[in-house]
N, C-alpha and C positions, 0 to 999 in steps of 0.2 A: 134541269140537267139533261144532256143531251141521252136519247132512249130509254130515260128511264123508268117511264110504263111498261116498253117490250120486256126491259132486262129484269122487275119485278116477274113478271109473269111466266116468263121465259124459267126464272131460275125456280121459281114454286114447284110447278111442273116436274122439272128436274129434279128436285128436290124430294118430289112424293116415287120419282121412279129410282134414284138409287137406294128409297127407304124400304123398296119389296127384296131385294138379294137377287133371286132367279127371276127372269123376265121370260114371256115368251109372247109369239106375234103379236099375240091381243093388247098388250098390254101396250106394246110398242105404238101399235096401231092407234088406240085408247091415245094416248100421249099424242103421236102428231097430229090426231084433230085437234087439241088444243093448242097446238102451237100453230097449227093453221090459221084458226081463232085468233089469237095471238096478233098473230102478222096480219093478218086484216085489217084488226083495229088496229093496229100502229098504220094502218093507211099503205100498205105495200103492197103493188101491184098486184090483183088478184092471179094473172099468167104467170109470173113470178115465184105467186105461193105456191100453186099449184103444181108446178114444175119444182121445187125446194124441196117439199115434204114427197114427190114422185122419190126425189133422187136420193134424200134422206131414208126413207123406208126400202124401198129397197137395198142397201147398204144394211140397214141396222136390222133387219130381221134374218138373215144368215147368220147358220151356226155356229159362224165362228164369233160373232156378236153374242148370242142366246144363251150358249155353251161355255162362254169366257167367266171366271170367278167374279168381275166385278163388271157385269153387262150394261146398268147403268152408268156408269163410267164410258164407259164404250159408245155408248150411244152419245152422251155429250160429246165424246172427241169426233164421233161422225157429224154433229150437227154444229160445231166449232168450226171443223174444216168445210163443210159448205155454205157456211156464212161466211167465209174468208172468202171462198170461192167467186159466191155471190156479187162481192163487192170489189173482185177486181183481182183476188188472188195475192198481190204484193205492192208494195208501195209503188207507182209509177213517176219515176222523177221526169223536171221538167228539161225536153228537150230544147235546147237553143240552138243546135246545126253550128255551123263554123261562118254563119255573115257574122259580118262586125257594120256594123251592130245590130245585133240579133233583134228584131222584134218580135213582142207579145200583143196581141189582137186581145182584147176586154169587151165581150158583147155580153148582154142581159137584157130582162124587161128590167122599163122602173120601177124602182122599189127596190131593188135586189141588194144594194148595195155595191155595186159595181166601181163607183167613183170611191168609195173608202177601201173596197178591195185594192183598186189600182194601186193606193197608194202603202199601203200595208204590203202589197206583195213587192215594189220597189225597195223598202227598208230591208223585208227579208232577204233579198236578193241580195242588197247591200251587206245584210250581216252576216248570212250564213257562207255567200258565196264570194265575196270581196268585189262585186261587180259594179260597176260607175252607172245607176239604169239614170234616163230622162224619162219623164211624165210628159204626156202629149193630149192637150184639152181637144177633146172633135166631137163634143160634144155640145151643138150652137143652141139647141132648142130648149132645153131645159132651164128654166129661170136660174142663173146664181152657178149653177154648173162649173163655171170655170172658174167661179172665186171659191167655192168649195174644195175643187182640185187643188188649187194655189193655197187654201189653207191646208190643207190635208199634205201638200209635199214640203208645207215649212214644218208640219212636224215631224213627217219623214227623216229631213232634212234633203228633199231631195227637188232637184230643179224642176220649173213645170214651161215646157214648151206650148207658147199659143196665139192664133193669131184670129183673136175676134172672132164674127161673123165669117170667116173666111171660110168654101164649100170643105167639109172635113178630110175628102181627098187627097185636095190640095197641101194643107196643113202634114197630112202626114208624110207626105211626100217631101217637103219642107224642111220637116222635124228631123227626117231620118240622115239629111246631107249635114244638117246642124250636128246630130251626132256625131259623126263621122269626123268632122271637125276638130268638136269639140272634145275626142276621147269618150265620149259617152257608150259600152258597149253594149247596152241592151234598152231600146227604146220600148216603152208602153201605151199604147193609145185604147187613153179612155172615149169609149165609142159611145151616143147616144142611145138611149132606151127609149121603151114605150109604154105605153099602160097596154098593149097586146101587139101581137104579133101583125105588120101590115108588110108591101109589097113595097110601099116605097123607105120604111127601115131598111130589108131585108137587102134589098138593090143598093144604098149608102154603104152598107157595112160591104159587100160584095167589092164596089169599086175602092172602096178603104182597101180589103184584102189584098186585091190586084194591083194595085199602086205600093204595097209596102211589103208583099212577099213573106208574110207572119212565119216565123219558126214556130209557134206556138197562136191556135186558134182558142180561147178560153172561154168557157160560157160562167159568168156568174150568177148561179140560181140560189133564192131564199130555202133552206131546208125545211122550214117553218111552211111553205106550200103546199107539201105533201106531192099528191098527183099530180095536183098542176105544175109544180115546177118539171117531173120526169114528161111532160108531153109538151110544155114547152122544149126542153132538151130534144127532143125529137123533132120536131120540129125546126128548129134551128141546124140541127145536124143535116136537114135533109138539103138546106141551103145554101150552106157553108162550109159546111165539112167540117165539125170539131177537133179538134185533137184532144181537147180533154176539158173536164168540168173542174169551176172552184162552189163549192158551198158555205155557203155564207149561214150566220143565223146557227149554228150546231149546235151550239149550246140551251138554246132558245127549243131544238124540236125535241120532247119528251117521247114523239112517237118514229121518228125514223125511216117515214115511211120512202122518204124521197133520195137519202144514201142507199137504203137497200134497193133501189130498185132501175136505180138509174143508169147504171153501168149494165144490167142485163136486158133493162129496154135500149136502151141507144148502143150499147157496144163501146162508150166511150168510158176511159178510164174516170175518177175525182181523185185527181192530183192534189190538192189543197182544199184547207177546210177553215172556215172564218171562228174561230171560239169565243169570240167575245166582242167589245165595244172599244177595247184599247186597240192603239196601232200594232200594238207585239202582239194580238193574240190572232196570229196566223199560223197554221203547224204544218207540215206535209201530211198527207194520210195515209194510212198502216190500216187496211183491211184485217190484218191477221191481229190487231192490239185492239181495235173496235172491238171484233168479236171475241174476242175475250174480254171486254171491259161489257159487253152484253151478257153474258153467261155468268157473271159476277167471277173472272178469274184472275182480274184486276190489270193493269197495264203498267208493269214497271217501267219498263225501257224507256215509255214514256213519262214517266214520275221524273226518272235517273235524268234522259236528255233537259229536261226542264232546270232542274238543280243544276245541271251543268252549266247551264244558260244564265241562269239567276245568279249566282255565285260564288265569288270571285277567291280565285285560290289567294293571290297575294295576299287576300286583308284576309281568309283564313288562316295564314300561317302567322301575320300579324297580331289576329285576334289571342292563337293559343299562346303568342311569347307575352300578350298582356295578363292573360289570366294566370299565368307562369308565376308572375309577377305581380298580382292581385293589382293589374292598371285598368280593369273592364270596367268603363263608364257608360256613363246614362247616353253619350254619343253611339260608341259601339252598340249599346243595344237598340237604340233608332236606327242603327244602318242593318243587322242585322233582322229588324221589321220590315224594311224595307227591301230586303229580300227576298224577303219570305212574299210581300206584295206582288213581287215580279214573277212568281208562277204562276201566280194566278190568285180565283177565290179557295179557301180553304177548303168548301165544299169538293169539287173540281181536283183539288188534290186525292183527299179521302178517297175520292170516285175510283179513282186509280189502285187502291191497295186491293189486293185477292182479300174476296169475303165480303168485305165492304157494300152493304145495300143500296145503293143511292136513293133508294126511295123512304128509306130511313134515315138518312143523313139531317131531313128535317128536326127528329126529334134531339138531335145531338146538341142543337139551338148553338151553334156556331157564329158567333158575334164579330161579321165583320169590321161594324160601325166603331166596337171596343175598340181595332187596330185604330180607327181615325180619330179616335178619343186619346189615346195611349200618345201618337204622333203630336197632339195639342198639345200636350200636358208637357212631353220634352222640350218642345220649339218653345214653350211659355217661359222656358231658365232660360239664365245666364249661362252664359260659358262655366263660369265659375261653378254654380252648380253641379253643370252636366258633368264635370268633372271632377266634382266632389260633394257627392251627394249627401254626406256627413253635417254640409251647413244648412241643410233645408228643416230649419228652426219652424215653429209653428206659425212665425210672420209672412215667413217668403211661401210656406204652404198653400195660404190664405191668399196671398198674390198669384202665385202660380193658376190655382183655381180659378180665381177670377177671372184671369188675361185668359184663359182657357174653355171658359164655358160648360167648367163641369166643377162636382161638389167638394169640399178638402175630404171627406171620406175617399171620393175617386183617383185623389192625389197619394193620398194613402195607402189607398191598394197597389198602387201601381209602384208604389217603392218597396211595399213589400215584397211586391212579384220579382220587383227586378234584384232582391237580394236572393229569394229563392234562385231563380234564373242564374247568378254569377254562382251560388255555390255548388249550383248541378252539375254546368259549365265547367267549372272548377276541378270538378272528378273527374268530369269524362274527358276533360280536354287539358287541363290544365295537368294539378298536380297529385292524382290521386293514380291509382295502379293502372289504370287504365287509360292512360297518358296517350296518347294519338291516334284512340278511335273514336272522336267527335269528329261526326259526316255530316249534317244537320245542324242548322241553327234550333234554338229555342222556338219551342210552341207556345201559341198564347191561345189562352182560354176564358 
């Protein structure tokens, strides 16, 4: 889970200093060597730390910090706000300018993910902003490269512009009049990588630029690199001129070394951050929700936008006139699992609640694989069934298991659960005093 060595250690810390009452320099002092420490081993930049905890202690040992009733409280909110600071201050949205059509520039080493980024950030684009993008293959040398693109934009669902072997230039120069055409208003060209930084990359991606006038310059770096990805970043900006970073891998780096540090070595914002292995798991990025999701102070807004996402008001209000009406079947509760899938892992949720450990979250044994056991076991019925689960006699039990690949004890439980499930449901949403404040689906455990 993404920083969760910093944010254990980070919040210990903090933890042993709101537990003395009165603080004074020592102590304060005492505390930011270890968070010094801290950020080290999470891999971030040692000019970085150096300069954080300068800027942090000086703030937090004035009197009006030392002197204040709850001083450790204080001192979190000063090192809250320069971690926000750190990392950019405020969400940096993506600029597109007024060309039609806008393009986006995708440069990375390989590995980085750059060609699944491309295609994830099209979708988003497509979803959050109702925009038409086109995929542009300019990437010749990579083995498979442009049939990866072409799979990656049919599950997009979005069109992939490309012409072979053709110098990648040319292609994007091509692409963009195709646009223009064809209503497409924001073209992306996925650009060639390399296993390191050379001269004649560096000169391709240049006359790409030049040839297609990028509203948006994007570097896609692994988070999971640590320092090498923040001095590639450097590096690439000194050639190109960024306009801002996506991170890919977030969820993957425990130590964080390459979000915290990347924006105060290069100067460039991280726009966007990859969470995961599906095409949906692309977010924008909230400095100010990181560092509270570090400090253990949890990240609603983005728990809340997520729900929103996932979650569909119609079959909400649907769902409460069936439980109204005692109509909740074993269909509603697969669709309602499957929503609950569309946030994400349930870890990754949790992560999000104030309080909430991450590095504790292991012991909670949160059984994803149950969700894909549970999903078996409904697809194994009939229609019939699912919608009246009163005939699942101990023959079709025995079937269902079967066709399913799990035990009739597992078949069992999971009807049990889903009577539990419809009568909680029932209170909070259906017909009990408490009639219209189910916001949340059911949990599974």
């Amino acid at each position: 889970m993404a920083f969760e060595g910093l944010s254990t250690k980070l919040q210990a810390i903090f933890k042993k200093l709101t537990g003395r009452g009165k603080l004074n320099e020592k102590d304060v002092k005492e505390a930011m060597r270890e968070v010094k420490l801290a950020l080290l081993e999470a891999d971030v930049n040692f000019l970085v730390v150096k300069q954080f905890i300068k800027d942090v202690t000086a703030r937090a040992v004035g009197a009006e910090v030392l002197e204040s009733l709850a001083p450790g409280q204080q001192v979190i909110k000063i090192v809250n706000e320069e971690l926000t600071g750190l990392m950019g201050g405020a969400n940096h949205k993506l600029a597109l300018g007024s060309g039609n059509p806008a393009v986006i520039l995708m440069a990375g080493l390989q590995g980085s993910g750059k060609t699944t980024m491309s295609a994830k950030l099209a979708l988003y684009l497509k979803k959050q902003f109702q925009k038409s993008p086109l995929l542009v293959a300019c990437d010749i040398y990579r083995p498979a490269a442009i049939s990866q693109l072409r799979v990656m934009g049919e599950k997009a669902g979005v069109p992939v512009f490309e012409r072979g072997q053709q110098p990648p230039p040319q292609t994007a120069k091509e692409a963009i009049g195709f646009a223009g055409k064809n209503l497409h208003d924001v073209v992306i060209l996925d650009t060639a990588g390399r296993l390191h930084i050379d001269e004649a990359m560096m000169r391709e991606l240049i006359d790409v630029s030049a040839v297609s006038h990028p509203a948006e310059v994007l570097l896609v770096i692994d988070a999971m690199m640590g320092q090498d990805a923040v001095n590639a970043a450097k590096t690439f900006d000194e050639t190109l001129a960024l306009t801002g970073i996506i991170l890919t891998k977030l969820d993957g780096d425990t130590r964080g070394g390459a979000a915290l540090s990347v924006r105060a070595v290069t100067g460039k914002p991280i726009k966007l951050v990859g969470t995961g292995e599906r095409i949906t798991d692309i977010e924008a990025f909230h400095p100010e929700r990181i560092a509270s999701r570090i400090l253990g102070m949890g990240d609603m807004l983005s728990l809340i936008e997520k729900a929103q996402e996932s979650f569909d008001e119609k079959k909400a209000r649907q769902l409460a006139e069936k439980l109204k009406n005692d109509g909740f079947t074993l269909d509603d509760f697969l669709d309602q699992l499957r929503q609950m899938k569309n946030m994400g892992g349930m870890q990754e949720v949790l992560g999000m609640m104030p309080g909430v450990d991450a590095a504790k979250l292991g012991d909670v044994k949160i059984d994803e694989k149950h969700m894909a056991r549970t999903e078996a076991i409904i697809l194994s019925m009939t229609g019939a069934e699912r919608n009246n689960p009163n005939i699942l006699n101990a023959g079709r039990r025995k079937r269902i298991a079967r066709g399913s690949g799990v035990t009739i004890q597992d078949v069992n439980r999971l009807m049990n659960q889903f009577e539990q499930t419809k009568k909680m449901m029932r209170q909070f949403g259906g017909k009990g005093k408490k009639k219209g404040r189910m916001r949340f689906p059911m949990q599974f455990r």
